[in-house]
C-alpha positions, 0 to 999 in steps of 0.5 A: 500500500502506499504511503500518504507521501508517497501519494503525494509525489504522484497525485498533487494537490493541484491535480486532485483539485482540477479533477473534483472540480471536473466532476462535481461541476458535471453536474446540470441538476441542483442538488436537494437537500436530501442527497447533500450528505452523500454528495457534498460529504462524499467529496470530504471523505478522502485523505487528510491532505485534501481535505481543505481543497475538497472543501474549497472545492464543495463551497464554490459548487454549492455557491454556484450550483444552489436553486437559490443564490448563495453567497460565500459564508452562507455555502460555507455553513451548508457544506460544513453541515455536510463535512461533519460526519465523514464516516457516513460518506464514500467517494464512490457515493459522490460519484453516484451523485453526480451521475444520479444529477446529470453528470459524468466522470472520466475512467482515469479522474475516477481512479486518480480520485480514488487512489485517495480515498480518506481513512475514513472508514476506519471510523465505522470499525472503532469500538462503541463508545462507553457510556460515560462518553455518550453525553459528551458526543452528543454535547459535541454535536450540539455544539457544532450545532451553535457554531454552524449558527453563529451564536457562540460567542459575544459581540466583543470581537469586531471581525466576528461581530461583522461576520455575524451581522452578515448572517443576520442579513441574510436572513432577510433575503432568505425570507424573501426567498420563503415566500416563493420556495415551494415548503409546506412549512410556509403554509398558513395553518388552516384556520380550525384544520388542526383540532378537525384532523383525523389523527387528532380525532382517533387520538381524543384530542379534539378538545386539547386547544390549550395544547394547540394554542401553544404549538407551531404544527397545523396541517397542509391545507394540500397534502392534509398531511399534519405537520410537526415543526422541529427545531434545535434549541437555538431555533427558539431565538429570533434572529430574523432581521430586516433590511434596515437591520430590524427585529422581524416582529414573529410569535413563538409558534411562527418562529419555530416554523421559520426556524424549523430543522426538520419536521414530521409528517403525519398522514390524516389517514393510519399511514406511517408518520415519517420526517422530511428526507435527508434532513437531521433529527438528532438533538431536535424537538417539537415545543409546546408551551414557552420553553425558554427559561422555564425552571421546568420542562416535561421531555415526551416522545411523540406529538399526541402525547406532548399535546396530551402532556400539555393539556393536561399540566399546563407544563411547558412540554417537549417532544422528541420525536423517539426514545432514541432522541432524549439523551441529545435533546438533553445535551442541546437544551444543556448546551444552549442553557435553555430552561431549568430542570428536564423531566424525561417521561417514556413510553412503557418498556424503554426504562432500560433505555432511559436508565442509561441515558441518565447514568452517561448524562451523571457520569458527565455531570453529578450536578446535571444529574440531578437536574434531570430525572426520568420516569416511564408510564407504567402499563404493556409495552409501547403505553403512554401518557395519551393511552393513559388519557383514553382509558383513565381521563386527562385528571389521571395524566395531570396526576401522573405528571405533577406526582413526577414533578412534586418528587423531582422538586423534592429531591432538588429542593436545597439543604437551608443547613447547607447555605453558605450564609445563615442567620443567627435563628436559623442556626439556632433553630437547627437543633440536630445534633452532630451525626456521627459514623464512628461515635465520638470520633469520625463525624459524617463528611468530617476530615480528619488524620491518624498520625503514627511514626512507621511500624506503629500500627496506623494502617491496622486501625485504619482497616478496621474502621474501614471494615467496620463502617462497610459492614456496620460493625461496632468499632471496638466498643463505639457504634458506627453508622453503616456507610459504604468506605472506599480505601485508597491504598498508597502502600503495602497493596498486598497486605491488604488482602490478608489484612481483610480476611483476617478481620472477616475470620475475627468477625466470623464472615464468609463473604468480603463486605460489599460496603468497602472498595480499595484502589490498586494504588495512590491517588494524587490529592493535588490531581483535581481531575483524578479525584473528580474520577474519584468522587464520581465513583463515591457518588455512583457507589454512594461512599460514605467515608474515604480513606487515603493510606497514607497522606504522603503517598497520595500528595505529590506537593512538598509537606513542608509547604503550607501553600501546597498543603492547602491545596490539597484541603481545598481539594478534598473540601470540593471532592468529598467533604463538601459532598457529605464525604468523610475522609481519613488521612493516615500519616506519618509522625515527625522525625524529631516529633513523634507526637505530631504529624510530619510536615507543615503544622497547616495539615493539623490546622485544617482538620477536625480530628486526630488521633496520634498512634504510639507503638507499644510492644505487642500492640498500639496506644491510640491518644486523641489530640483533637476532635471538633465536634466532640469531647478528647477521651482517655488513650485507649490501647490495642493489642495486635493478635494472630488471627488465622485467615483460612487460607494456606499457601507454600508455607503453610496456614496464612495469618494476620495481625487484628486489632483487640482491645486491651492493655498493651505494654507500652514500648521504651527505646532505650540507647544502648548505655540506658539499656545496660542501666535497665538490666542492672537495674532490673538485676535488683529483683522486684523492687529498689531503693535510691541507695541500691540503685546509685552502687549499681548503677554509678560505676556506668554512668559516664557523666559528670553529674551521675545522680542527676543522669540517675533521676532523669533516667528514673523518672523516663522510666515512671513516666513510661509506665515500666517503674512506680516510686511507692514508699521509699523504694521503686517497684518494677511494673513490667 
């Protein structure tokens, strides 16, 4: 196969250019709006190199060869309508084109062309696209949609302010065009024709005026066909202009009608309702009622059931045309920043149809997620709300409705708790108390760190409480609120797994908690899109409490830096906190301070809880150092047990450590010199005087001051709970 530069050296730019011109402007017939995706797309649907001359090429044939004159941006926005979907297109379905108006195409311009067919195809065989993709496809296709009209933007910039002025004035002379181009659409509505038609009559909707007053669709006083307008949401602005530059003075409905994209034919007679050939319908609807700015808007598939929606709730109403169209009118409705809050009604049957639509329309935008919800007429397949209306009455349809809409508003309506600025009676007159997941230690979407030096047993703790949130498990004395956890592990990956089924064999389960989810590694809390990731995943796996094992793992910043530091506070408020999220930082203690976490003093600041981790000799000592919202209790100690997990590998049975409360001798590192003292000391048996210690101990000590270096090694010794000074004589406790 050929390569594209060596394509090149044989086929120029210029050559190609000449033999499309040569057989697009073959053609003798215009080409109608049907057969210009074949036509006009065909001819993009080559390789990258020409695509800009084949473009070139399509404008001026489509300026010069329209039914109606055309001037340059006006072609230009028509061909690159056409350009946007080459997958759709063939050379060889341009070349149909042109003979099927008229036109022919030498043998050797025919195959110097095709010898640059594009690679287009290769876009049919790419993988269908996930769900979290769908939303953002079709807001693509929205968006090219406002850019084909030329309404992004503001009117700051000069040129496009020209540019757009240019359309606005051609708008006039396409209206002059309207009058004489022959388009049902320009029809008068037939005065009383609507109500009177015979697909109206068999839906029961005869008497739906107030439906009628606010829709665009009347009947073709010709065909008496009844047509349904459809347009994108940018059709609902009027941009018409005179040719003095002024509004042209229109109703919603002929607006609609003006600005249509497409619409729908429906027969008086039981026949099949069909759209206008070759035109687009993906992201178009019917409105009926005032769509723009309604804080509310009720989504239907087709036109009877709109009218019947309407007529019924007074709810300003869209229909959509099919199923299949729900997802892309939300993106266009999003996109144009329309009206408020979407409620998507479906026929009986498609609930697995909307469910998707909604979850890739969540997966985009948690916050658009909950503006928009969806609901199905319950009944046998194909069941909708004019169905509902024959059988039970329209009172049956507005009671259907507003019940949707009263427990949509419901689950929108805003947590005064929750307000960023409160009066004083309002705080006062919440009388809740603080809700906690672990009692007197984690409050719900609190922040807070275990801190402990490496080997202190933070990560056991940290498990625990993970466990016991997942499961609902009492934490060792302290009721816990069952809430789903979700532990990011930093470290230590493997250990987990031994970790877990060690705590299920103490608790006697047989299957993992469905409650807990882990990470296969660190997440960066200074990566905002990453933990966006995160949060949606908590808010699909409804997490309650999240745990980061440990915080120097998953912060790529400099600890030290109270600016970076912030940032990552400032990320877990926006992810999680701020979203009822509760999250646990395990971190490391200071080098010289073992009492306190490692790095900027900001950390310890910015939280509302923590609990220091000293290591002890068969287990952990855990003392609170600060909590927020509730009162700092007495350290409490944890031995570490050998808990049998089941499992068996090369070496044998398969165990972990597992946290048990208890008394657990706390640890004293001792340097060497203070070591030998110790056995000396010990060496006295069960208990010593000041006397029997300085003879034994004197002759050891190297320091100049020997009983002061005695009584400060004394009293380390009390203080670390392994002596007690009682009655004259020091008494071992250990």
């Amino acid at each position: 196969m050929e390569s594209l530069a060596e394509k090149t050296t044989n086929y120029s730019i210029e050559q190609f250019e000449q033999d499309l011109s040569t057989a697009a402007f073959s053609t003798v017939k215009p080409i109608p709006h049907n057969n210009r995706l074949s036509f006009y797309g065909g001819m993009g649907a080559v390789d990258e190199l020409y695509r800009a001359t084949s473009r070139n090429v399509a404008i001026q044939h489509r300026k010069a060869k329209a039914l109606h004159p055309l001037n340059e941006q006006e072609a230009t926005r028509e061909v690159d309508q056409e350009l946007r979907d080459p997958s759709r297109c063939s050379l060889q379905g341009f070349f149909s084109q042109v003979v099927k108006h008229g036109g022919s195409i030498p043998q050797e311009v025919r195959q110097r062309l095709l010898s640059v067919t594009g690679d287009s195809s290769l876009l049919k065989k790419q993988p269908k696209p996930g769900i979290d993709e769908l939303f953002e496809i079709e807001l693509e296709k929205a968006r090219t949609t406002y850019d084909l009209n030329y309404m992004s933007g503001a009117d700051t910039d000069e040129d496009w302010a020209k540019n757009r002025w240019e359309v606005l004035n051609s708008k006039h002379q396409e209206s002059l065009r309207i009058a004489e181009y022959v388009n049902p659409l320009t029809k008068k509505r037939g005065g009383d024709a609507l109500p009177k038609h015979e697909y109206i009559a068999r839906k029961g909707l005869t008497k739906a005026l107030d439906a009628f007053e606010v829709s665009s669709a009347f009947v073709d006083p010709y065909s008496q066909n009844l047509i349904v307008p459809f347009v994108s949401p940018w059709g609902l602005e009027n941009r018409w202009r005179d040719a003095q530059g002024n509004t042209v003075a229109m109703s919603d409905n002929h607006l609609v009608i003006h600005n249509c994209a497409s619409y729908q034919k429906i027969p008086s007679s039981s026949g099949p309702k069909t759209f206008c050939s070759g035109t687009k319908t993906k992201g178009l609807f019917h409105p009926i009622g005032r769509v723009q700015d309604a804080s509310t808007v009720v989504l239907l598939e087709g036109y009877a059931t709109g009218l019947t929606g309407y007529q019924s709730s007074k709810v300003p109403t869209v229909c959509v045309g099919s199923c299949d169209n729900f997802l892309a009118v939300v993106a266009a409705l999003w996109e144009s920043d329309t009206c408020g809050r979407m409620l998507l009604i479906g026929d009986s049957g498609t609930e697995d149809k909307l469910k998707k639509a909604h979850k890739a329309i969540s997966l985009f935008s948690p916050e658009l997620g909950r503006n928009v919800a969806w609901a199905t007429v319950p009944g046998p397949d194909n069941y909708d709300l004019n169905d509902l209306m024959i059988d039970s009455g329209l009172e049956a349809v507005k009671t259907f409705i507003d019940d949707k809409i009263e427990k949509f508003h419901k689950l929108n309506k805003p947590d005064p708790a929750k307000a960023f600025i409160r009066s004083a009676s309002d705080i006062l007159a919440d009388e809740s108390c603080t809700d906690f997941i672990v009692d007197g230690i984690i409050a719900r979407a609190s922040l807070g760190t275990v801190v402990g030096e490496t080997g202190a047993g933070k990560s056991f703790y940290g498990i625990d409480l993970a466990c016991c949130n997942a499961t609902g498990t009492a934490f060792h004395g302290r009721k816990v609120k069952q809430t789903n956890a979700l532990y990011v592990v930093g470290e230590g990956a493997r250990g987990y797994r031994t970790r877990i089924k060690a705590w299920m064999a103490l608790h006697g389960l047989q299957e993992p908690p469905d409650g807990l989810s882990l990470t296969a590694g660190a997440v960066d809390l200074s990566d905002a899109e990453k933990l966006a990731e995160i949060s949606k995943f908590c808010e699909e796996k409804e997490i309650g409490i999240i745990f980061f094992d440990t915080f120097h793992r998953c912060f790529s910043g400099e600890e030290n830096s109270a600016r970076d530091v912030g940032g990552a506070l400032q990320n877990i408020g926006k992810h999680f906190t701020e979203k009822d999220i509760a999250v646990v930082l395990v971190h490391h203690s200071g080098h010289a301070a073992a009492g306190r976490g490692r790095g900027s003093s900001s950390l310890k600041a910015g939280v509302d809880w923590e609990l220091l981790i000293e290591k002890c000799e068969d287990g952990l000592k855990v003392t609170p150092t600060k909590i927020k919202d509730g009162e700092l209790f007495l350290p409490e100690t944890f031995r570490l047990v050998k808990q049998d997990t089941g499992w068996v590998d090369d070496k044998g049975a398969v165990s972990s450590l597992v946290l048990e409360k208890g008394d657990a001798k706390k640890l004293v590192r001792l340097n060497r010199k203070d070591a030998q003292l110790w056995a000396a000391l010990k060496s006295l048996g069960t208990n010593f005087t000041r006397d029997a210690a300085e003879r034994t101990t004197f002759g050891m000590i190297e320091a100049k001051n020997k009983g002061q270096y005695l009584s400060r090694f004394l009293t380390k010794m009390s203080n670390n709970d392994q002596l007690k000074y009682q009655d004259d004589n020091y008494l071992f406790l250990n």
